[in-house]
N, C-alpha and C positions, 0 to 999 in steps of 0.2 A: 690271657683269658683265665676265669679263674677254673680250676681242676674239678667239676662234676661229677664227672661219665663214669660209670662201670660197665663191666661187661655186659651187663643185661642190657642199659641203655644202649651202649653200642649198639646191641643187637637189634632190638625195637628201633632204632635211627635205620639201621640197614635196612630189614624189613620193609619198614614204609619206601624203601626207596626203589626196592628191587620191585618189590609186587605194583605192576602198573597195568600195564594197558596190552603188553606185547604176548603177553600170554592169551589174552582173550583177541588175535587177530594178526599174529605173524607164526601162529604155530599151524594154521595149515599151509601156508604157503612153506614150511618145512616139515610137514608132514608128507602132502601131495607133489612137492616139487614143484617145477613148471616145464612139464613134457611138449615136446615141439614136435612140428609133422615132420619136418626135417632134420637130417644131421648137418651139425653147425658147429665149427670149432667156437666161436662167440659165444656160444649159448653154453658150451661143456665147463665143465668145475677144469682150474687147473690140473689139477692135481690127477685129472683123466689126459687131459694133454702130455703130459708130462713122463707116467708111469706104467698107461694102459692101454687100452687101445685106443686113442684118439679121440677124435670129436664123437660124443653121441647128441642123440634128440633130443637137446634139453638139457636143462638141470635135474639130476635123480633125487627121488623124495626118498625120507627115511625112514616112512612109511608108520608101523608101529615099536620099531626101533628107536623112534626121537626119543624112546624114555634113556640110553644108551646116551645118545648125545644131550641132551642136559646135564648126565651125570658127568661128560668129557666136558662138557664148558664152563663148569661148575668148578671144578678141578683149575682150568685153566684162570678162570678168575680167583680162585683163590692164591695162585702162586701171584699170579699180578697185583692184587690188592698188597698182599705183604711191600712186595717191591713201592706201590702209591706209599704206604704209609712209613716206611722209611722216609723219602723225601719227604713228605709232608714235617716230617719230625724236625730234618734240619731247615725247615723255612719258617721264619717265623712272625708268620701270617696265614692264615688260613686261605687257601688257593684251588685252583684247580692245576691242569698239567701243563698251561701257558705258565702261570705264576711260577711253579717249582724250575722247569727251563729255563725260565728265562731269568732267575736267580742260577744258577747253576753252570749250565752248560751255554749259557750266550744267546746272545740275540736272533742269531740266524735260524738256530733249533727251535729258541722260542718262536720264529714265524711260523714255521714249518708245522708245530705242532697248533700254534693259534688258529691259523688258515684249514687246519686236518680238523677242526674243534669245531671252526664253523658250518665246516661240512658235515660233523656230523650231528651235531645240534640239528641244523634243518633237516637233515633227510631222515633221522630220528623221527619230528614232525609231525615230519610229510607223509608218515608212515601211518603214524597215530591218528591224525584226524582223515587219513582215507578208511580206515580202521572205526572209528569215531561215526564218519559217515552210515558206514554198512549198519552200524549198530542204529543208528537214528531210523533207519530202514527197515532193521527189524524189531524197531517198537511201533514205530507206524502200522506195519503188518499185525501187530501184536491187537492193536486196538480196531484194527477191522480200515486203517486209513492205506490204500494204494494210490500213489502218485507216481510218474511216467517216470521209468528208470531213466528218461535222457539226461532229467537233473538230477539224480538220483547216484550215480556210477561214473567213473573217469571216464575221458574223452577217448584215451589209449588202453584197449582190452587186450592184452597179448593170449590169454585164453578163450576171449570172448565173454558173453554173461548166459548165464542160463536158471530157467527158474526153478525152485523145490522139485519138482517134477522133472529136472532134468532137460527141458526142453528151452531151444536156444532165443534166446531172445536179442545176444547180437552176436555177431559173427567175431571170429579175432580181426585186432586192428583198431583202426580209427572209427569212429559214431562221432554225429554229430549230436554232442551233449556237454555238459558239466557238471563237476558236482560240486553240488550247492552246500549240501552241508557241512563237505569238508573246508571248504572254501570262507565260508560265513562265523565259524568255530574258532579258528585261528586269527580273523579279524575280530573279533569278538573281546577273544584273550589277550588281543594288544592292544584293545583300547582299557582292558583294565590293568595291563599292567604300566603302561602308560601314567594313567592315573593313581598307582602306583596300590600294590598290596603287602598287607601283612598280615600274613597266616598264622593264626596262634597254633601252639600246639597241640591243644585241645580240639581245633578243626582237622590238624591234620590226624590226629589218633584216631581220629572219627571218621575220615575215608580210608586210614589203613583196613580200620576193621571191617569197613563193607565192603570194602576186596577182598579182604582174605574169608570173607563169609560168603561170598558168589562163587568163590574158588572151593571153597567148602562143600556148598548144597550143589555144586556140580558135581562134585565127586561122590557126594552119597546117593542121591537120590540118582545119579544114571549109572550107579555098579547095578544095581535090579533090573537093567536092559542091554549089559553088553551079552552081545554074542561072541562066542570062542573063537566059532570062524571067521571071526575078522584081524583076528592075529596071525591067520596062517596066508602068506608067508609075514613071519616076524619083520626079517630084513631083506625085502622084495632087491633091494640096490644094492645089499652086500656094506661095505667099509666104505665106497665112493657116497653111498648116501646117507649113510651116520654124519659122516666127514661133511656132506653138503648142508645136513638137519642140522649140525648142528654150529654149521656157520650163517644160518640163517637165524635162527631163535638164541643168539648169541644176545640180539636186541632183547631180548628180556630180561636180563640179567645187568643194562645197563644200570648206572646208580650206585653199583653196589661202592664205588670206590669214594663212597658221602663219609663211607667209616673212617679212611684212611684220613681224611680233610679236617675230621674231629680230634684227632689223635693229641694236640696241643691243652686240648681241655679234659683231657685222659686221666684220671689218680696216678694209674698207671699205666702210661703205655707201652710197654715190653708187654706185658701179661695181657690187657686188656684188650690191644689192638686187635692180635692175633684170633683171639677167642672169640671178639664180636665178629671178625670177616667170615671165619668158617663155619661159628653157628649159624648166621645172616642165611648163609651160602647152604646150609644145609637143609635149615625149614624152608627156604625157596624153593630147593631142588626137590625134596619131597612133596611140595604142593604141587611144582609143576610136573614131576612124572607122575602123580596124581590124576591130573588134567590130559596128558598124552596118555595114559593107559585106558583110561576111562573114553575119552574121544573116537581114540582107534577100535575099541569096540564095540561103540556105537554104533557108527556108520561105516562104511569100504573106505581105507586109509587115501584111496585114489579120488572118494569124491570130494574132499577138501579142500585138493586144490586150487589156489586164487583166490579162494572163500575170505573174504575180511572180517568176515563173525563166522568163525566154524562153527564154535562153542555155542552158542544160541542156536542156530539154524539146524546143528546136529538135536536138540532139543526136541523144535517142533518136527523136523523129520521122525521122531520117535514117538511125538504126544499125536503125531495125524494119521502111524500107519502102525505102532503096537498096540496090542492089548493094554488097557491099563494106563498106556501114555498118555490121559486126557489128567492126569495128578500131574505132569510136568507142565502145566498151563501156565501157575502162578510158580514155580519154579524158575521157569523161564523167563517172566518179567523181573523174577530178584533177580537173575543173575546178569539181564539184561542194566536192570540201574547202577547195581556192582561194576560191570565192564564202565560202563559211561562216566563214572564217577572217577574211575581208574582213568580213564583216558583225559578227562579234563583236568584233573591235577597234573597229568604227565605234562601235558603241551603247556601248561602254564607253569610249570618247573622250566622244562625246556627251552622255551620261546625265553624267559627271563633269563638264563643260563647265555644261552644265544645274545642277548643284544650285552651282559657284563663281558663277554669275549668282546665283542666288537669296543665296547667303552675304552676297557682296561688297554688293549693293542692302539687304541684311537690316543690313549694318556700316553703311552709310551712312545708315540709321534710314529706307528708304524702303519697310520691309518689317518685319514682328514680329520683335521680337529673336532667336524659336524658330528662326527659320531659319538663323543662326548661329551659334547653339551647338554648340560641340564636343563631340563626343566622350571621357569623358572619360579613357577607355581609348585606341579606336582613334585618336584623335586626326582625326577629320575629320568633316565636317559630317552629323551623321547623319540629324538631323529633316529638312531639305532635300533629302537624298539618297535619303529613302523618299518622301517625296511627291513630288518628281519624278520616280520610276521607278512607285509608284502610277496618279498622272495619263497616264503614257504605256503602261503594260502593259494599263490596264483600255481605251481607243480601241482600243487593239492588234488585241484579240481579238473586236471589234465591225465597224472599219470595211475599206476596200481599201488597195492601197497608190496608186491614183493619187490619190484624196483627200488624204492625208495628203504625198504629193509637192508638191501646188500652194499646200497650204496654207504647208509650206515653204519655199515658192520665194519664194513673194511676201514672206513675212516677209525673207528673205536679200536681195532685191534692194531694198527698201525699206529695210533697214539700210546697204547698199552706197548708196543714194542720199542717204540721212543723210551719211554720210563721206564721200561727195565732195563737197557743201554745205560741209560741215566744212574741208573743205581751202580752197575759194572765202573762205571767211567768215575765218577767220584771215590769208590772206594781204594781206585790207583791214585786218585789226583790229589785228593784230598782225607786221607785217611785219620786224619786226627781230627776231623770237624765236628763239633759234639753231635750226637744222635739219641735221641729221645726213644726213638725205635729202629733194632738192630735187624734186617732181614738175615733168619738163622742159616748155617750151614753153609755160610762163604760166599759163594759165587752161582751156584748149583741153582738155587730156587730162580736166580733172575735171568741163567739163562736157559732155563726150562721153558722157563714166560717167553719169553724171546721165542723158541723153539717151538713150542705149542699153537701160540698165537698165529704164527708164519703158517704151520699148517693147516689151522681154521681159514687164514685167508685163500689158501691153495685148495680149498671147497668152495670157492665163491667164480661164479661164471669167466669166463676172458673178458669179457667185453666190461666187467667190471671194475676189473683192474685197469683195463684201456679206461678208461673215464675217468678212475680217480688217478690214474698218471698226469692226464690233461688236466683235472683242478689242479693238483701241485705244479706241474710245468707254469699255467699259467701265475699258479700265485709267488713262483719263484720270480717271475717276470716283473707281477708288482712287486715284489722287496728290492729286486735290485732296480731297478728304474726310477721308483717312487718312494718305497718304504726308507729302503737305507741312506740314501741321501739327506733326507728329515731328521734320521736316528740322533739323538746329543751324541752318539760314539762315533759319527761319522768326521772325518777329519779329511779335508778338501787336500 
């Protein structure tokens, strides 16, 4: 490829990649937690199993601290991205973390992490268009349109729903409902990309900017309405809920490793790599503790929780009951198109991300040839690209979006701990393979990533890990029963 990028462009690539959708709708389910009536080891963050005192009520929120834990997972992605962009350097193809394994460390790692990719591609999502949804909901409301929350809100409320007012409109649990719009958004995006798209970059400059300009006029226009007393207490959970914030809003920060992938097209990648991830990493983390500073005192850090649109809904709660908050009217619809715009580039990065995993594993014979197959009109993977907008449209309209958050996180940090392994295990195995980009200081930074990452996922519920043990069990089942058998390296 030929050598473009400098560090600015890196950083403008990151940028656009990082600022999406999860900021405006997985930051109160990591602000507010998800408090239960009961104590439940299932429901407690490892990491309380493990150190403190046992099972409590729920997952702890981390309340007006998440500015604390963005700035911890920020850090952590930055040791990780270094480590992506090492391998990227010796592969020489541009990839994701299937491509670099499965060059590197062998077939079985590459399933493990392909099978850990798909997972979290969908529930990435699954997350964003229940996210997606709430916002459809609150421009509805915006223009004076109410229609019956059953199609409206998941069929699975673990908090239940309730309205601006506070008052309940469903109980936790099951309802008999759907939602439609999450539902309808994702089949939407896969019949276009089905039919196959190409984003110029001039389109996409063009929705970085109206996110980081929703991101913007949120933060100025509601510093003139936060109250003080909404920071006290700071960290209502202490270290257990920094630790749990910020393995939940870890999903915001997904993307960032689009720099590492660029790295081949680099002037220079020693210099340059390094300087786009951290800067990337740095105007993110200042937008978003922007956005958690300003959020938390807005409104009481407790009532956000479950909220799918904090950021809007903390809005009109301020333009219906402060003085003066009738100026946040049209406010609130920028920041409401800002979110929406952010959310529909996401699922349509992601969803197309999701079916090149399935193709790329499908070429490699570790998957049915069907998933491969071209199109032979629109030219792109079409049977892949319906089943995996299928598999993610239909949870959609069933589950919340803090499920679908943790289950993605764990998957992403688990892949991030694979790929710094990956850096450790080559630089024994194969120390003289040339490297376009060298991760500095030995060994230290990959296994801090390593070390970091593990503790983010030791903030994510039991029953989280229980589930994503069961995807990997089961996908261990298909490689050895199905996949490896197909494999060309299989020898009878």
């Amino acid at each position: 490829m030929k050598k473009t990028l400098g560090p600015v462009s890196l950083t403008a690539l990151g940028i656009g990649a990082v600022i999406g959708s999860g900021i405006f709708t997985v930051i109160g389910v990591a602000i507010g937690g998800n408090p239960a009536a009961l104590v439940s080891w299932s429901d407690s963050p490892v990491i309380d199993l493990l150190l403190h005192h046992g099972a409590i009520a729920g997952r702890p929120g981390a309340g007006p601290a998440l500015a604390i834990s963005l700035v911890l997972v920020a850090i952590v992605c930055a040791l990780t991205g270094l480590c992506y962009a090492e391998l990227a350097s010796m592969i020489p193809i541009a990839g994701s973390a299937y491509t670099y394994t499965y060059a590197t460390l062998g077939e079985l790692v590459a399933w493990i992490i392909g099978w850990d990719l798909i997972l979290e591609y969908a529930f990435s999502n699954m997350s964003v268009s229940v996210g997606f949804a709430a916002h459809v909901v609150a421009l509805l409301d915006w223009m004076g349109i109410h229609i019956s929350p059953k199609w409206l809100s998941p069929a699975y409320l673990p908090l239940g729903l309730q309205d601006l007012q506070g008052n309940d409109i469903y109980t936790p649990g099951w309802h008999a409902g759907f939602n439609i719009p999450a539902f309808l958004i994702v089949l939407l995006l896969t019949v276009v990309l089905v039919r196959g798209i190409r984003e110029s970059s001039r389109t996409n400059n063009i929705m970085v900017l109206v996110k980081i300009a929703a991101i913007l006029l949120f933060v100025f226009f509601g510093l003139s309405f936060i109250h003080p007393a909404n920071y006290t207490p700071f960290s209502p959970n202490g270290m257990s809920g920094i630790l749990a914030g910020g393995s939940i809003i870890f999903f915001t920060y997904i993307g960032f490793d689009s720099i590492s992938t660029a790295s081949e097209e680099c002037k220079n990648p020693r210099r340059d790599v390094p300087i786009g991830i951290i800067a990337t990493l740095v105007v993110c983390t200042i937008l978003y503790v922007g956005v958690a500073v300003v959020l938390t005192g807005l409104v009481p850090w407790q009532s956000v929780a479950g909220d799918g649109a904090p950021v809007v809904n903390a809005l009109k709660r301020v333009a219906t009951t402060e003085p003066g908050g009738h100026s946040l009217h049209w406010v609130r619809l920028a920041v409401l198109i800002g979110a929406l715009v952010g959310m529909i580039s996401s699922i349509l990065v992601f969803q197309l991300g999701q079916a090149r995993v399935w193709f790329a594993m499908s070429r490699d014979r570790l998957l049915p040839d069907v998933f491969s197959r071209v199109h032979p009109k629109f030219r792109t993977p079409a049977f892949a690209t319906w089943v995996a907008g299928v598999l993610v449209a239909i949870p959609a309209g069933l589950f919340d979006v803090g499920t679908f958050a943790e289950m993605s996180n764990i998957g992403t940090l688990f892949a991030f701990v694979l790929v710094s392994i990956g850096v450790i295990v080559l630089r024994v195995r194969q120390p003289e393979r040339p490297r376009g980009f060298r991760v500095p200081f030995g060994p230290i930074i990959p296994v801090l990533s390593v070390l970091f990452c593990v503790l983010l996922m030791a903030g994510l519920p039991a029953k989280t890990w229980i589930r994503f043990f069961v995807w990997l069990i089961i996908g261990l089942g298909v490689y050895i029963f199905y996949s490896r058998k197909r494999s060309e390296f299989y020898k009878n």
